[in-house]
N, C-alpha and C positions, 0 to 999 in steps of 0.2 A: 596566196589569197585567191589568185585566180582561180587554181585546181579545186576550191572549193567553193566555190561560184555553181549552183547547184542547173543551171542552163545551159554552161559549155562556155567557152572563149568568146563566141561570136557577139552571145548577148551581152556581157559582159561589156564589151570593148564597146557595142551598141551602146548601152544604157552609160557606160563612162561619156561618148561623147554629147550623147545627150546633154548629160548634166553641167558637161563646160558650157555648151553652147547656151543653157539656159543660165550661169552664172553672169557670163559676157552681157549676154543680154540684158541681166538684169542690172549688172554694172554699168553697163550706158546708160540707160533709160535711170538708174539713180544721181548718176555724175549731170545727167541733162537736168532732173528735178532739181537739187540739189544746188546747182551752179547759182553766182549771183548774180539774178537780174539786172540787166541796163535803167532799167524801170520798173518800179512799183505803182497800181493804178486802183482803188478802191471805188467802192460805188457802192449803194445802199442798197438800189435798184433788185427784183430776180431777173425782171425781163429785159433792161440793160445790161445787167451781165451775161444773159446769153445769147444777146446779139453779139454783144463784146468779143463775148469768148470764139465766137465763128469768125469774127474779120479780122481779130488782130493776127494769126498769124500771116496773114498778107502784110501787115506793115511788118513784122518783125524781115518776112523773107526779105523785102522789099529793100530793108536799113540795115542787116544785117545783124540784129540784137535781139535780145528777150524780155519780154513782158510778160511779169507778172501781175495778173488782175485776183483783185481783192473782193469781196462779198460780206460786208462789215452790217453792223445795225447803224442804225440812224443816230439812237444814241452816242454811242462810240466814235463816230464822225463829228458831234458837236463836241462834248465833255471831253472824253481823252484826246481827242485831236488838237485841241486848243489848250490844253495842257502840256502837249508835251512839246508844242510849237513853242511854246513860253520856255521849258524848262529846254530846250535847244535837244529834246532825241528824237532817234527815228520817227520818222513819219514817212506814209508816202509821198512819189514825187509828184502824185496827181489824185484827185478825189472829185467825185461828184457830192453835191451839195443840194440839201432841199431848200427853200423858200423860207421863213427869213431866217435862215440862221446867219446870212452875211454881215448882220449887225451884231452878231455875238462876236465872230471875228476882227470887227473895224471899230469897238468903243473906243480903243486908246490913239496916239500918234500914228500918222500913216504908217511913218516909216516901221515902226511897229508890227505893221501888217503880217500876219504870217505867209502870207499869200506873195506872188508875183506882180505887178502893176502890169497889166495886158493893158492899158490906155493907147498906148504909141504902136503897138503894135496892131494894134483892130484898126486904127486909124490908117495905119502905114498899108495896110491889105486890103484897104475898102470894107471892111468887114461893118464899120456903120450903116455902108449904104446896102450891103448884100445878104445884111440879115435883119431881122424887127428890133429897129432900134430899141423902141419901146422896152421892150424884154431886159437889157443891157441895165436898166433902171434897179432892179432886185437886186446886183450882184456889184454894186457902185456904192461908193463912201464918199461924200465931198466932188464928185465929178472925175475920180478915179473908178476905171472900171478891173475889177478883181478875177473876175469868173465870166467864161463864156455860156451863153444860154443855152440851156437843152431843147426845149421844148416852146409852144406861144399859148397854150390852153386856152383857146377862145370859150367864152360860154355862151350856150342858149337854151332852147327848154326843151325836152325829150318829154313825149306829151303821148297819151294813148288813143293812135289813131283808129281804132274801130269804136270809138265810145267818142270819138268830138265828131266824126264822120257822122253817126247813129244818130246824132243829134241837131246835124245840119246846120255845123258851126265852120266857116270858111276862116283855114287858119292864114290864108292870104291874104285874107283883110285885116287882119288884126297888125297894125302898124305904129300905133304906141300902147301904151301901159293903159290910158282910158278906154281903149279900145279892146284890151285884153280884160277889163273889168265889167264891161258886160257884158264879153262872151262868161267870164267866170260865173256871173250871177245864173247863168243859164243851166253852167253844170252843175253849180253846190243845191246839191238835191237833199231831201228826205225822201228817200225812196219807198219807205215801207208804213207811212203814214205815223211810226211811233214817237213825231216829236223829238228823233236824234238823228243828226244829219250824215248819212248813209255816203255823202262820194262830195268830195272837196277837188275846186279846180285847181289848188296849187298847193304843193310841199312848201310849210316856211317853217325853218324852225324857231321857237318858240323865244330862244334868248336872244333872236337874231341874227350875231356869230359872222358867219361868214359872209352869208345871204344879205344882208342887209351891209355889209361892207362892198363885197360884189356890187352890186345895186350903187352905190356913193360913187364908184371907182367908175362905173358906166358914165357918169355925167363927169366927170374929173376932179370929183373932191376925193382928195386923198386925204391920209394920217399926217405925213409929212410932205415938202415941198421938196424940190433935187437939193437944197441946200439944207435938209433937213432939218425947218422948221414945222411947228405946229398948222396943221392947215385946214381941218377938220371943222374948226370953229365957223361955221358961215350960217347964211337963214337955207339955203337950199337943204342943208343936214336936218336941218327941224323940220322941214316937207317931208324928206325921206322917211323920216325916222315915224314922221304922224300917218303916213302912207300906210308904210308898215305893220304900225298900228290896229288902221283900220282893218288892212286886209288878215291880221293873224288874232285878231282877239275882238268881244263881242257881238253882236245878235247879227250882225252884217258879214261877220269871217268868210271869209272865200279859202280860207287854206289849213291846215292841218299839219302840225310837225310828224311828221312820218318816222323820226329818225335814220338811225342805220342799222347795217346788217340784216338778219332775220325781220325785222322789227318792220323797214322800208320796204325789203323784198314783197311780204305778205301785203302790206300795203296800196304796193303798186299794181302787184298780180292780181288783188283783188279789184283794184277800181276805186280802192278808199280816196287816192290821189291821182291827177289825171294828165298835170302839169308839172317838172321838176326840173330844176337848176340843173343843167348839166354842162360840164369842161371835157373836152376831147376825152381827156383820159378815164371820166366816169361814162361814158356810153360802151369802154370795151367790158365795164365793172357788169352792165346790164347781160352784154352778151354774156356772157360766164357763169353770171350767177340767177338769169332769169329765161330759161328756154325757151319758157312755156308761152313767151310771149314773141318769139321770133315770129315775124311780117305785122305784129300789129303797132307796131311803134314807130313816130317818125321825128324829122329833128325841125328845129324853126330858129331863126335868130331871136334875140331876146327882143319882145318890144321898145321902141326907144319912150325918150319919155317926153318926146316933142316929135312933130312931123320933120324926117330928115335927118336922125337924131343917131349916134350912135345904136349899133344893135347887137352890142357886144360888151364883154366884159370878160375876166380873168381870174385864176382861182388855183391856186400853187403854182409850180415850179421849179426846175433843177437847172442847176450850171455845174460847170467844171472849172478849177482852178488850180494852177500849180504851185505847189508847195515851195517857199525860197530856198530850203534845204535842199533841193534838186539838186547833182553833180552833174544835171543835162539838161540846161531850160531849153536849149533849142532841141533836142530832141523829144522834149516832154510838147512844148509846144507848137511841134510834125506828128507827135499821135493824139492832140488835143482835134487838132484841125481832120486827118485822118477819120477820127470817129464822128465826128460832127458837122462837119463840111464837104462830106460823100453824099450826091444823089441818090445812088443806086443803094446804099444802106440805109439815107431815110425813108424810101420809099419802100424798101423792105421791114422797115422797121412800122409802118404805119400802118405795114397792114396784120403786123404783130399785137399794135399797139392802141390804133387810132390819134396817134399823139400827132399831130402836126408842129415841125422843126420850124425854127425861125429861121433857117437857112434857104431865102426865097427861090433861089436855080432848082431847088429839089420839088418845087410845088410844081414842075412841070412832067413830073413822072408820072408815068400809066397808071400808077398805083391808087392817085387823087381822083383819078376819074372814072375808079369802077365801082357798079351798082353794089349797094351791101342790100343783101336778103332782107339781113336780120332788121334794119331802118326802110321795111319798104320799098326797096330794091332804088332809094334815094341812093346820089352819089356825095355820099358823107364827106368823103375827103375834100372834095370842091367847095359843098357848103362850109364847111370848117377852114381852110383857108382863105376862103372871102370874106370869112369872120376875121382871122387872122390879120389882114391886113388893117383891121381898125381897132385893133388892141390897145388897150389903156396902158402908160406904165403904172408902177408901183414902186414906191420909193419908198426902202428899208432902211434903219438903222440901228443902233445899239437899243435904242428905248421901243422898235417895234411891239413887242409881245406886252412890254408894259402899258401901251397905249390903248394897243387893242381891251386889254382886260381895263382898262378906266371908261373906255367906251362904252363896254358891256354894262357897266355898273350907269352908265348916263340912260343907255336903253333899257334897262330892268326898273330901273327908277321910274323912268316915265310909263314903264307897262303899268307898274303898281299905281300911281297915278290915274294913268286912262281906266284901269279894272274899278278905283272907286270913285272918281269925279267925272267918266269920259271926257268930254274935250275943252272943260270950263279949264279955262289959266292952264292948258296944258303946254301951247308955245311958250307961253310965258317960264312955263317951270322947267320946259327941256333947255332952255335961252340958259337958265342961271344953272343947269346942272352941268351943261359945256364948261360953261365960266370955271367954275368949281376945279374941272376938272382938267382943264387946260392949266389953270395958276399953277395945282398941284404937277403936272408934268412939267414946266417951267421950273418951277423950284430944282426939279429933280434932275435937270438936264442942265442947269445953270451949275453945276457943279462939277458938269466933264468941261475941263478944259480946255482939250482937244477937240470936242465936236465942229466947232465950228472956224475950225484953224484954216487958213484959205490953202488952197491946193498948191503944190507947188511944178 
């Protein structure tokens, strides 16, 4: 074979060892993929998993094991996750988790739980007092905490500063909600004299939704209480909700549902909206997908809605939670603590992200306190953690998403309402459309038997 080797011996024996040496190689580098993980870690995330993907091998060098990180849909982490936690197969031994789906996981018995009980151990590490407590509220069933927080999303309004400037409107004055209503009047213009209103001072949308949940959460009315009852039901709801009202719909509107995607972007670039709800992690949404407006945008705390008053409020959310199927809780919960309770990676990761960590030791990194261009050469990070400290919780459970959609229906009701009676008997009618709608969630919760099972 050799003799006929048409280059001679030397290449020959050349290109032979070539090709061992690139079998070898490839037989490690297969046996390495291949091998099975100490740990499996999924996340929904793109931009957590590639932070992920940069720091875990320091924990791995560090422990001495292998982690493998997952890149799943979000769907797939609700439905098959909770599926196969019931049916007892693989799962990973860690997942991050979005905002509420932890009451899709905690409807039945604790013990139930697919999840780990992290109670005794947050508490055992100071971890209540070293992170926003507040946050720990999402990821809690009965006073059991499930899942550690990712993230504190503060919110406040990202507003377009060469169009409030231009118009010699001091956004330092503006300290509550009455105060931010008649600077609005000033900006909801007819600019072109044709009878249709050309630039609106605030994005609301139209069903309410979020916006107007956010907004309830700022004063502490919540859906449920930490023992998850109904809580929603009070008169300050029916202020909000008439507020609302006025400010999204007839001849006095100060706001415009902008929507999303293309739809918002065109909106804001143009000036149609000039004020917008925004949580940490929609101002990196602007950087990205709006250039064209880098130095004219700045950030403001949300007005409160009394002098002194909260100026803040919350707007999704992720945690991390380990799987009971784990063969390593305590190693699962050394790379829980690893990705989430390093400085120097939330600090890098904030300025990936804008996301401010509930993990408070890390707000003192250099990262908090550099100017961003793009907001006005403001120092984002700082205003955003000062928001951070006065964060609302949010308390999730099995009937969240049900609530919210009975909400909606209490708020479309009274919109219809306000669209043809305006304000005659409209407390009166939003009063018995709560009613209504509280009995029917009662009905429907008086039927989990476990909800309100005392903790043990």
């Amino acid at each position: 074979m050799i003799s006929d080797f048409p280059y001679g011996k030397a290449p020959f024996w050349i290109l032979v060892a070539a090709i061992l040496s690139g079998l070898v190689v490839w037989g490690a580098s297969y046996l390495q993929t291949h091998e099975e993980p100490d740990l499996i870690f999924a996340t929904f995330a793109q931009n957590h998993y590639e932070v992920y993907r940069e720091v875990i091998p320091e924990f791995e060098k560090k422990h001495g094991v292998r982690v493998q990180l997952q890149l799943v849909s979000i769907r797939a982490l609700q439905s098959r996750l909770q599926s196969a936690l019931l049916a007892g197969t693989d799962v990973p031994d860690l997942v991050e988790l979005v905002n509420p789906s932890m009451g899709y996981f905690t409807q039945g018995p604790l013990e139930d739980v697919g999840f780990i009980d992290l109670t005794d151990r947050i508490f055992a590490e100071g971890l209540d007092q070293r992170m926003v407590w507040e946050r720990f509220s999402i990821w809690s069933s009965r006073e059991r905490i499930f899942a550690i927080p990712h993230d504190v999303h503060p919110m406040g309004l990202v507003y377009r500063r060469d169009i409030v400037e231009s118009l010699g409107i001091d956004v330092d004055a503006i300290e509550t909600w009455d105060d931010f209503l008649e600077a609005a009047h000033i900006i909801t213009r007819d600019l072109t004299g044709n009878g249709v209103i050309d630039r609106y001072a605030l994005d609301l949308p139209s069903d309410g939704n979020w916006a107007l949940r956010g907004l309830l959460m700022q004063q502490d009315i919540q859906m449920f209480d930490q023992q998850g009852r109904l809580t929603f039901n009070q008169p300050a709801t029916i202020d909000t909700i008439i507020w609302y009202l006025r400010a999204s719909r007839g001849p006095d509107r100060i706001s415009f549902p902008a929507g999303w995607g293309q739809t918002f972007s065109r909106a804001f670039n143009d000036g149609l909206v000039v004020f917008v709800f925004t949580p940490d992690w929609r101002t990196r949404q602007y950087q990205m997908d709006l250039p064209g407006l880098h130095g004219k945008l700045a950030f403001m705390p949300l007005p409160a809605w009394e002098p002194g008053g909260r100026r803040t409020s919350v707007w999704g959310g992720t945690g991390l939670a380990i799987t009971r199927q784990t063969a390593r809780p305590e190693l699962a919960w050394e790379l829980a603590k690893f990705l989430y309770l390093d400085v120097e990676t939330a600090g890098a990761f904030f300025l990936q992200s804008n996301i401010v960590p509930p993990f408070k030791e890390a707000w003192e990194e250099p990262e908090f306190d550099e100017p961003n261009p793009y907001y006005s050469n403001q120092r984002l990070g700082r205003i955003l953690v000062d928001l951070a400290r006065q964060a609302p919780p949010e308390y999730v459970t099995a009937y969240t998403e049900l609530t919210h959609s009975k909400f909606s229906e209490v708020f479309l009701n009274a919109a219809l309402h306000f669209d043809r009676r305006g304000e005659t008997g409209l407390r009166e009618y939003i009063q018995e459309e709560l009613d209504k709608a509280q009995a029917y969630l009662e009905r429907i919760m008086a039927r989990n038997v476990f909800l309100f099972e005392p903790a043990q």
